[in-house]
C-alpha positions as CSV (number, residue, x, y, z in Angstrom):
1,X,127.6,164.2,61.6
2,X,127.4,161.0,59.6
3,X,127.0,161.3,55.9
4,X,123.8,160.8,54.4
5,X,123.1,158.3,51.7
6,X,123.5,159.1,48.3
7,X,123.5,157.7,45.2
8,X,126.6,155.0,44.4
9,X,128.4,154.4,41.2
10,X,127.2,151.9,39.0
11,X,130.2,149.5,39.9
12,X,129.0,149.7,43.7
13,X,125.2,150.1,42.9
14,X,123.6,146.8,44.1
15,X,125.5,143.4,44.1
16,X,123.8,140.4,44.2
17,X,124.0,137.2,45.2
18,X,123.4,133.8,43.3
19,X,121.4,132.0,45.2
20,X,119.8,127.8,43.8
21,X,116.0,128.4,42.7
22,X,114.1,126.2,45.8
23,X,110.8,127.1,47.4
24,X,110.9,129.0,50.7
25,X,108.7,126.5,52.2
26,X,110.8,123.5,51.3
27,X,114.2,125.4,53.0
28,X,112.1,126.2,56.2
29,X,111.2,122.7,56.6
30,X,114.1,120.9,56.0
31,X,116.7,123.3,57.4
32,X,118.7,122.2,54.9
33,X,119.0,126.2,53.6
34,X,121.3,125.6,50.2
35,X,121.8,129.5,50.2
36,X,118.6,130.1,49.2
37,X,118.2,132.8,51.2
38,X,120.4,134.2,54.6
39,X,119.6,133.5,58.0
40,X,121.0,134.9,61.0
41,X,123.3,132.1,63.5
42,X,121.2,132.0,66.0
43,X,118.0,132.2,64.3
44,X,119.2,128.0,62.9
45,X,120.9,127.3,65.9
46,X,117.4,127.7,67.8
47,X,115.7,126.5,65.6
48,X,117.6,123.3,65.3
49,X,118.1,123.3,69.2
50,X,113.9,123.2,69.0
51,X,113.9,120.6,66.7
52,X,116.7,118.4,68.5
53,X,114.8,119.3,71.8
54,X,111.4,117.9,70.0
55,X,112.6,114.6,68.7
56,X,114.4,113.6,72.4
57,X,111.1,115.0,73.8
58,X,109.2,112.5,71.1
59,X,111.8,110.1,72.0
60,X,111.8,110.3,75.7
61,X,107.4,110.0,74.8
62,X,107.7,106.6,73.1
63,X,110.2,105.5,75.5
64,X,107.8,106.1,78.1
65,X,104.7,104.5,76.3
66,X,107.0,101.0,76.0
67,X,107.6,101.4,79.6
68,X,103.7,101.5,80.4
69,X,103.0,98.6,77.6
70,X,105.5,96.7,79.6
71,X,104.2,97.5,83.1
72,X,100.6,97.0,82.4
73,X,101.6,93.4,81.2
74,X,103.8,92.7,84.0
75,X,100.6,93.5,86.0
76,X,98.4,91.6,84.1
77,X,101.1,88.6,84.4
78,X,101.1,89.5,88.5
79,X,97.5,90.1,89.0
80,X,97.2,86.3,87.6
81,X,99.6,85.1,90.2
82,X,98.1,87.1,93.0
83,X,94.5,84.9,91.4
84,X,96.2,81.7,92.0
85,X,97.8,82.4,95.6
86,X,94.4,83.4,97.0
87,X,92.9,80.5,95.1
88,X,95.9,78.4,97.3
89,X,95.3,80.5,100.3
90,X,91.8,79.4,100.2
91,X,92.6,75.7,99.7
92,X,94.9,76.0,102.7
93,X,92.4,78.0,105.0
94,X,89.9,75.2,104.3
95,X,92.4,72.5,104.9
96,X,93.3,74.1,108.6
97,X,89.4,74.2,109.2
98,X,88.9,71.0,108.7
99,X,91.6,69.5,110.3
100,X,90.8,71.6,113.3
101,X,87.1,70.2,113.2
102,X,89.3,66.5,113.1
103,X,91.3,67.3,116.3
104,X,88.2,68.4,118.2
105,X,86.7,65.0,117.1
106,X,89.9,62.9,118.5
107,X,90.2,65.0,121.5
108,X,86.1,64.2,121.7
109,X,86.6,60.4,121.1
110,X,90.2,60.3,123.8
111,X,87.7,62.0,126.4
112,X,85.1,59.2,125.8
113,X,88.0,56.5,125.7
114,X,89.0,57.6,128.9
115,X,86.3,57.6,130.3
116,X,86.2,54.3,129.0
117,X,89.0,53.2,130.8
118,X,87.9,54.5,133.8
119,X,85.3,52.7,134.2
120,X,86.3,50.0,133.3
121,X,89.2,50.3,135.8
122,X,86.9,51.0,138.6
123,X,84.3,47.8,137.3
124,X,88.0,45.7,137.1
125,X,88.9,47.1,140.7
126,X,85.4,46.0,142.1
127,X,85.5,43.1,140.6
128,X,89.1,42.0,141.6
129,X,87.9,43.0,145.2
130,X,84.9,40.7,145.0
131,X,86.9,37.7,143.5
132,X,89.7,38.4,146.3
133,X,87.0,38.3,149.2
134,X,85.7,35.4,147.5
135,X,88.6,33.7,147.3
136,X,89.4,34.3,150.7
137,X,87.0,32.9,151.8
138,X,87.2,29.7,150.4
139,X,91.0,29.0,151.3
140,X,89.9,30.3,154.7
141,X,87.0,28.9,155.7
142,X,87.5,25.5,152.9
143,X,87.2,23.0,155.7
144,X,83.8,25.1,157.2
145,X,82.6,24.9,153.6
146,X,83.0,21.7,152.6
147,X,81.9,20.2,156.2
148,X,78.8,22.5,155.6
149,X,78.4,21.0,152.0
150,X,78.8,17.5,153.4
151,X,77.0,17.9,156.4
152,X,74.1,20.2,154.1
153,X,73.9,17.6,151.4
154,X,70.9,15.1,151.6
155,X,72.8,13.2,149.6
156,X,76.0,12.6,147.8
157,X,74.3,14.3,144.3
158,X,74.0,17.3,146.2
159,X,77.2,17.5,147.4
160,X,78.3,17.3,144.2
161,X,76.3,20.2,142.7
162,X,77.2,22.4,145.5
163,X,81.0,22.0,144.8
164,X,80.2,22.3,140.8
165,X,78.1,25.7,142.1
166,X,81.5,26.2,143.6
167,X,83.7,25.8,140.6
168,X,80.9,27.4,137.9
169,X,81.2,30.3,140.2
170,X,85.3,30.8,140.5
171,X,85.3,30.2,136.8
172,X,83.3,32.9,135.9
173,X,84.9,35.3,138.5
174,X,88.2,34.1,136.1
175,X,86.2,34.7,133.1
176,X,85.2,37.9,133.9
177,X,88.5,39.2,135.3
178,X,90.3,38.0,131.9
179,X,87.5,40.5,130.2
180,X,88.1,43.6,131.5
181,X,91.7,43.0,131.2
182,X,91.2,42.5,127.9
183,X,88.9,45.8,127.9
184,X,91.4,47.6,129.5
185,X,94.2,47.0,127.2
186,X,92.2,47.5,123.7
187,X,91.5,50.6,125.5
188,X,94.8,52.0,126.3
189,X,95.9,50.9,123.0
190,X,92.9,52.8,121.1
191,X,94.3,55.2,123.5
192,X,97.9,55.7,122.1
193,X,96.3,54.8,119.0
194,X,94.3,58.6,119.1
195,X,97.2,60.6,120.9
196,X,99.3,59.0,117.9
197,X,96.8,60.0,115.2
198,X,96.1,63.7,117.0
199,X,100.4,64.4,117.6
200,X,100.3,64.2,113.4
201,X,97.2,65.8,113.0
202,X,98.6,68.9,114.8
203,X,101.7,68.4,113.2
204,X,100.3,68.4,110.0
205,X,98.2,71.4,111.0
206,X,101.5,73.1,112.2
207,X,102.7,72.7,108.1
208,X,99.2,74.0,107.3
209,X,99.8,76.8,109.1
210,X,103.1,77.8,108.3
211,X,101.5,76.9,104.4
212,X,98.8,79.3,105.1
213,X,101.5,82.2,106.3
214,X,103.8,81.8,103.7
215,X,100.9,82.1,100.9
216,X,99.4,85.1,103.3
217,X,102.8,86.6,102.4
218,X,103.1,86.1,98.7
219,X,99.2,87.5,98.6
220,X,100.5,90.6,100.1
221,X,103.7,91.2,98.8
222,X,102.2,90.1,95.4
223,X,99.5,92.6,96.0
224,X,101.8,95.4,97.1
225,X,104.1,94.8,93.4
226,X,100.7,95.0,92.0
227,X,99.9,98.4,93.7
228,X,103.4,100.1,93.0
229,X,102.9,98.9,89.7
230,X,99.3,100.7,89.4
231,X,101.3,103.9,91.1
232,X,104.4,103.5,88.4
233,X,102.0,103.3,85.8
234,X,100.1,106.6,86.8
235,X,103.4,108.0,87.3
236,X,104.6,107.3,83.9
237,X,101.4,107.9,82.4
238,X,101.1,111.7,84.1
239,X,105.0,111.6,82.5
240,X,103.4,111.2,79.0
241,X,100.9,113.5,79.0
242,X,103.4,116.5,80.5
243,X,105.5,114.7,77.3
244,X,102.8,115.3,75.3
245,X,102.3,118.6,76.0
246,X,105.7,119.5,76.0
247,X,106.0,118.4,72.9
248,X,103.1,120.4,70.9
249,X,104.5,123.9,72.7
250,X,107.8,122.6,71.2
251,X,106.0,122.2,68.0
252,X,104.6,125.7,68.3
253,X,108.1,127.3,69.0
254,X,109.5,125.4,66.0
255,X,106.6,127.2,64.3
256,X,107.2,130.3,65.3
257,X,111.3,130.3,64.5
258,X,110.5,128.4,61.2
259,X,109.0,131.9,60.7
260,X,111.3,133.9,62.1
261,X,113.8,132.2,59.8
262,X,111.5,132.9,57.0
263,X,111.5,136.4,57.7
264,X,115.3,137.0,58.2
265,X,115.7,134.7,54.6
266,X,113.1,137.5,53.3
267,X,115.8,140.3,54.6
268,X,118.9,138.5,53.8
269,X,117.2,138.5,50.1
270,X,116.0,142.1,50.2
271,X,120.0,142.8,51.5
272,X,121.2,141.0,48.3
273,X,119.3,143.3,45.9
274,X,119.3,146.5,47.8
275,X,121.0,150.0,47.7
276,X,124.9,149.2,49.2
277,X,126.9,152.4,50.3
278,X,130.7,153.0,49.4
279,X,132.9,152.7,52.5
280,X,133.8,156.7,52.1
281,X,130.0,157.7,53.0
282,X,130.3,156.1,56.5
283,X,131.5,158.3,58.8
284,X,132.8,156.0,62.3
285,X,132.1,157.3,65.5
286,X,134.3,157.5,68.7
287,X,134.3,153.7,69.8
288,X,133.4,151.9,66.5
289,X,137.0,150.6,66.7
290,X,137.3,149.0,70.2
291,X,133.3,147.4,70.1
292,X,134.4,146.2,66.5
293,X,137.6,144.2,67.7
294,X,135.7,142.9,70.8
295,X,132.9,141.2,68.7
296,X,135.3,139.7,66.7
297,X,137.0,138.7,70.0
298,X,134.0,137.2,71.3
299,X,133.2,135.6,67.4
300,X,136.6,134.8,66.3
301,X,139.1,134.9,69.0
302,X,140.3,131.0,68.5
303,X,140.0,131.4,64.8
304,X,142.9,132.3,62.2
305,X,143.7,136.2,61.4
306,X,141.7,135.7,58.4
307,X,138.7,134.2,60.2
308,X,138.7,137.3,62.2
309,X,138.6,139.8,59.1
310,X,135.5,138.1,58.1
311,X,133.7,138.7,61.0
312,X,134.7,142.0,60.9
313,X,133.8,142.4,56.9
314,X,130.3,140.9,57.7
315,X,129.4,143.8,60.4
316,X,130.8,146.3,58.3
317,X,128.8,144.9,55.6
318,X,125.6,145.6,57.3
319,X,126.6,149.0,58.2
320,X,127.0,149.5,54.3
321,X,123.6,147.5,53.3
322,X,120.7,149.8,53.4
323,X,118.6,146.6,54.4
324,X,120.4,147.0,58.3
325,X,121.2,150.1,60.3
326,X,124.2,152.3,59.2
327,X,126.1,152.0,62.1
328,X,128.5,149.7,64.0
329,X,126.5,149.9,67.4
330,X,122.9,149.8,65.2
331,X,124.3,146.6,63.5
332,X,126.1,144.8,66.6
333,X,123.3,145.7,69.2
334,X,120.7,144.9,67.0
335,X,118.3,142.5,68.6
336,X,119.1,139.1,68.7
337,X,121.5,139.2,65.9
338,X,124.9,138.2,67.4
339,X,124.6,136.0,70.5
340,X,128.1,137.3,72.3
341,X,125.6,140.7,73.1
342,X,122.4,138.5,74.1
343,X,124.7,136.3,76.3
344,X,126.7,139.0,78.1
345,X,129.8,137.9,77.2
346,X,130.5,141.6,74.4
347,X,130.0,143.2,77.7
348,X,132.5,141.5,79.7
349,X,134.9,142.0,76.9
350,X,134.4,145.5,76.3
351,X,134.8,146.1,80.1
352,X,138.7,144.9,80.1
353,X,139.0,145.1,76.5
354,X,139.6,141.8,75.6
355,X,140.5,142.1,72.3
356,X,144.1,141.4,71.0
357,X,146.2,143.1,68.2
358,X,144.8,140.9,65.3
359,X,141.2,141.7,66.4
360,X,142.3,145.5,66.4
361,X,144.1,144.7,62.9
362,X,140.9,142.8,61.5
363,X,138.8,145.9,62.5
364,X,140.8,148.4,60.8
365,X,141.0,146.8,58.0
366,X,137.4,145.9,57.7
367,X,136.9,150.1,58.5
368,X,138.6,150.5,55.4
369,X,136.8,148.8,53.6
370,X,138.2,145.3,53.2
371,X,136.7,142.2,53.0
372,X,137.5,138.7,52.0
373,X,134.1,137.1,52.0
374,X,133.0,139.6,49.1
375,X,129.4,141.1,50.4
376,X,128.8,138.4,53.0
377,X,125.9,139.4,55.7
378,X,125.9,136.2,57.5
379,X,128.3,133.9,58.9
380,X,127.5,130.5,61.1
381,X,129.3,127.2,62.3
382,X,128.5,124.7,59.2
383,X,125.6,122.6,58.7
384,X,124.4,120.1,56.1
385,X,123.1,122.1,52.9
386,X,124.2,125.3,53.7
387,X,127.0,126.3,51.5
388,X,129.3,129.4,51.1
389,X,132.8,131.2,51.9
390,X,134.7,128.5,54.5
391,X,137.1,130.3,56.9
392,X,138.0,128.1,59.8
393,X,135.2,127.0,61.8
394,X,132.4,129.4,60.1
395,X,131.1,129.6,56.7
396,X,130.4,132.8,55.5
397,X,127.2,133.8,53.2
């Protein structure tokens, strides 16, 4: 049966600890806790995880609110190209219509000039035949025709006129001939002179064309940027809101540890001031020794023989503070009070027995009642503002 409590001596009464005069609030707040109260490890590691957690979170939000900013201009910048090529595109379309409505009019006017040219051909064939016959004629039957203008002139005068007749008449066959070779050649030239002026029209139009696809192009791959910027930008902005939100539940579970913190400050205070047991009125039960040695395995393994002690002095502590439960499994297994038990890894320890001669040492020694970190409930890595009993890698409060 374990002992009961009784009354100490007024040596081992109540001890208490100095603790700075600072306002709860301000040491929840800042986290800074300059031993103005006790705090269990993992209660400030969470918290400051939560707070660490927050400020990338509040980080990661801002970061993602530049990223917008500079999106939504690079939009704005590409939606004013994307203005311009269509303004271009337009330019060009117009440009290819009217130069189309120009080659239909020079392939009108070469029809019209070649027809032109025919006729004129056939007008210069028909009269080259007529002049030919004519001709002909006259070097054939000359001797008929001037005996028939001799012989048919009443006089000399009319012989005359008839030969003059003669002459008027070959000179305007001459005439006429030299015409529509004259005709035909301004025609063939205004001939190569509109297949000339068509070959660049269609060139040009060719340029025009290729114009008109490569600013189709830049239209749409300037208006596809523009739309996986739109979908980047709802991306990033549905990333700011679940930011957003993130944070504020991150904001409540700071909340909710600050006063969880506040609470365990309230205990480690009421621990300070309360009734404290002598070492003689706890009676150890079967096992106390082994689950001792293997917290302070899992706690202290890497740390010095005198690290170990502490951690060992601090759970023995409790056990003797009326402010925790009076036993070494109440006090280890009490919830979320030593993360080794939370995390699994006491139990893996305890199931080989993990713990080595100085962690066996460091537990009977604590069992008897030893401890060099004084009436120490708490122990932690260091961080700013919280000072104490330094043993290796933990301070001790």
């Amino acid at each position: 049966m374990r002992n009961k409590r009784t009354p100490k001596t007024a040596q081992n009464l109540i001890v208490r600890f100095k603790l700075p005069v600072l306002a709860l609030a301000v040491a929840v707040a800042t986290v800074s806790f300059p031993v103005t109260g006790y705090a269990t490890d993992n209660t400030k590691k969470q918290l400051e995880e939560a707070k660490e957690k927050k400020e990338q979170s509040q980080s990661e939000l801002e970061d993602t609110k530049d990223d917008i900013a500079e999106m939504n201009e690079e939009k704005s910048s590409l939606q004013g190209q994307l203005n311009s090529l269509n303004q271009q595109l337009s330019e060009v379309s117009d440009n290819l219509e009217e130069l189309e409505e120009q080659i239909d009019t020079k392939e009108t006017e070469i029809e019209n000039t070649l027809a032109e040219l025919a006729a004129a051909q056939l007008k210069e064939e028909e009269q080259y035949a007529s002049m030919k016959k004519r001709i002909q004629f006259i070097y054939e039957k000359q001797n008929f025709v001037v005996m028939g203008m001799f012989l048919g002139a009443t006089n000399f005068a009319d012989f005359l006129n008839q030969n003059n007749y003669i002459e008027q008449l070959s000179a305007y066959d001459r005439k006429m001939f030299n015409q529509y070779v004259e005709t035909r050649h301004l025609i063939e030239e205004k001939e190569a002179t509109l297949e000339q002026e068509k070959d660049q029209l269609k060139e040009y139009q060719v340029k025009q064309q290729a114009e008109q696809s490569r600013v189709s192009g830049l239209v749409s791959q300037t208006s596809g940027t523009i739309k996986q910027y739109s979908n980047d930008i709802s991306d990033a902005e549905e990333k700011a809101k679940a930011l957003e939100d993130q944070i504020k539940a991150q904001e409540q579970d700071i909340k909710k540890l600050e006063a969880k913190l506040a609470e365990e400050i309230r205990l480690s205070k009421l621990a300070a001031n309360s009734t404290w047991r002598n070492i003689s009125e706890v009676t150890f039960a079967e096992g106390d020794r082994a689950l001792l040695a293997n917290i302070i395995y899992c706690e202290a393994g890497s740390e010095p023989y005198a690290g170990k002690l502490a951690v060992g002095a601090v759970v023995i502590n409790r056990v003797l503070s009326s402010v925790y439960p009076d036993t070494v499994v109440g006090v280890i297994y009490q919830n979320k009070q030593f993360s080794p038990v939370a995390s699994g890894r006491l139990a893996l320890a305890l199931a080989d027995d993990k713990a080595n001669a100085d962690c066996y040492r460091a537990a009977d020694e604590a069992m008897k009642g030893y401890s060099n970190v004084g009436n120490c409930v708490y122990f932690r890595t260091p961080v700013p503002g919280l000072t104490g009993t330094q043993i290796g890698g933990h301070i001790f409060y």
